[in-house]
Structure formats: structure tokens, C-alpha cells
N, C-alpha and C positions, 0 to 999 in steps of 0.2 A: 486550531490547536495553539495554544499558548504557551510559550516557553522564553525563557532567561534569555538577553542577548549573549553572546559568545563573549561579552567586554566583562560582563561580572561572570563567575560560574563560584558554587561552592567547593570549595577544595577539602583535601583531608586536613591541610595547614589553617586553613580559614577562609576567606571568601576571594578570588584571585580577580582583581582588576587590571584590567588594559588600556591605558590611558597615553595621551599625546599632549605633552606639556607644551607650553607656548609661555616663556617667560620672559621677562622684564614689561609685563602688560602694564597699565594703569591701576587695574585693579584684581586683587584673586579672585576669580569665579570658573565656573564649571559654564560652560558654553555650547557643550552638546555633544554630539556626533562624529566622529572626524575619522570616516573610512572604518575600522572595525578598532576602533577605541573610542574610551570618552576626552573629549577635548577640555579640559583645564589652562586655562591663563594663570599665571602664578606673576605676584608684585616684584617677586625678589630674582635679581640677577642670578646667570646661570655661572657665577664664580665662589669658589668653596663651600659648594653642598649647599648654599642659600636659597636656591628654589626649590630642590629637595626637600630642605626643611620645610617650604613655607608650603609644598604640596602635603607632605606629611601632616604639620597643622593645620592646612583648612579640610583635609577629609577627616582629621578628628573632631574637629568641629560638626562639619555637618554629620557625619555620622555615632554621634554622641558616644565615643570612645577614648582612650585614654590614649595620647601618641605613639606609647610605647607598643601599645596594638598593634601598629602600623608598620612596614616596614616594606621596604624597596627590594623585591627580590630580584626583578632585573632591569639593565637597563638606566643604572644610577648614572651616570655620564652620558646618554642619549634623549632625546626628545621623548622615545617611546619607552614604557614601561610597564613591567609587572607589578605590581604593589599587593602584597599580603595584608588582612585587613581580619583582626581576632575579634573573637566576642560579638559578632553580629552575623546574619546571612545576606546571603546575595539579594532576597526579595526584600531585605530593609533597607542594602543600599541605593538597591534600582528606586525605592521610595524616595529615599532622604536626598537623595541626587538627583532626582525628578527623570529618568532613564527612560523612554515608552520600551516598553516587552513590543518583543517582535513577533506579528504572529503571521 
């Protein structure tokens, strides 16, 4: 049986991501797995919303959406986060985000 991991689900708001930020990395990338979120390294410090931001634009990036799509519903001051994510499904981010479906 094939099904979504629990880290992306489609919501009634849009597609609800579970992610664990690791910021001031070297470089922004998505890194995989980390317990029941997707692990993201973000470039930009975790002072005045700067790696917020710079999470918001590389998942608009990869997920070929407009930032304003995007939006941190929880979690904006901690490592872990919810992130709402408009105008795509959850089976296009598990793509664009390389995610394996857990089955």
C-alpha cells in the first residue's frame, strides 16, 4: 500500500509541510529525513526572519510557486515547522523535493 508520508499531507488550506530547519549551513538544500519532517539547511541566519525567508524562497523555487504561496503557519521561531504551501499537491512536492512515499 502506498501512501504520502505524514511530512507532506494535502490540506483544505493547501499542502501542509513538516519540516526541521538547520540554519546558517553553507548552503540551502533539502537533505532528507530528520525523525517525521523534511530536513532543510537554510544559508541565511536564524536573526530577523532571515532563514524564514530564505526557507520560503528555496521551496518556491523548487516547487515552482510564487513565495507568496508559501507561508509559515507554525513554528516561525523554532527549528520545527508547519509550512502551508498553495497551488500545488502534496504528490508534486514529494516529487520536486525528491521525498520517497513510505510504503
Amino acid at each position: 500500500m502506498n501512501s504520502l508520508p505524514t511530512i507532506v499531507q494535502d490540506g483544505r488550506n493547501g499542502v501542509v509541510l513538516t519540516v526541521h530547519v538547520q540554519p546558517k549551513a553553507s548552503r540551502t538544500e533539502c537533505i532528507g529525513i530528520h525523525g517525521n519532517a523534511l530536513k532543510i539547511r537554510v544559508s541565511a541566519p536564524p536573526i530577523d526572519g532571515a532563514a524564514n525567508d530564505e526557507l520560503v524562497r528555496f521551496l518556491a523555487e523548487c516547487c515552482a510557486v510564487p513565495s507568496g504561496s508559501i507561508s509559515i503557519h507554525a513554528g516561525a521561531k523554532s527549528r520545527s515547522k508547519r509550512v502551508i504551501i498553495k497551488g500545488i499537491t502534496a504528490e508534486a512536492v514529494l516529487t520536486r523535493l525528491a521525498i520517497p512515499k513510505r510504503r
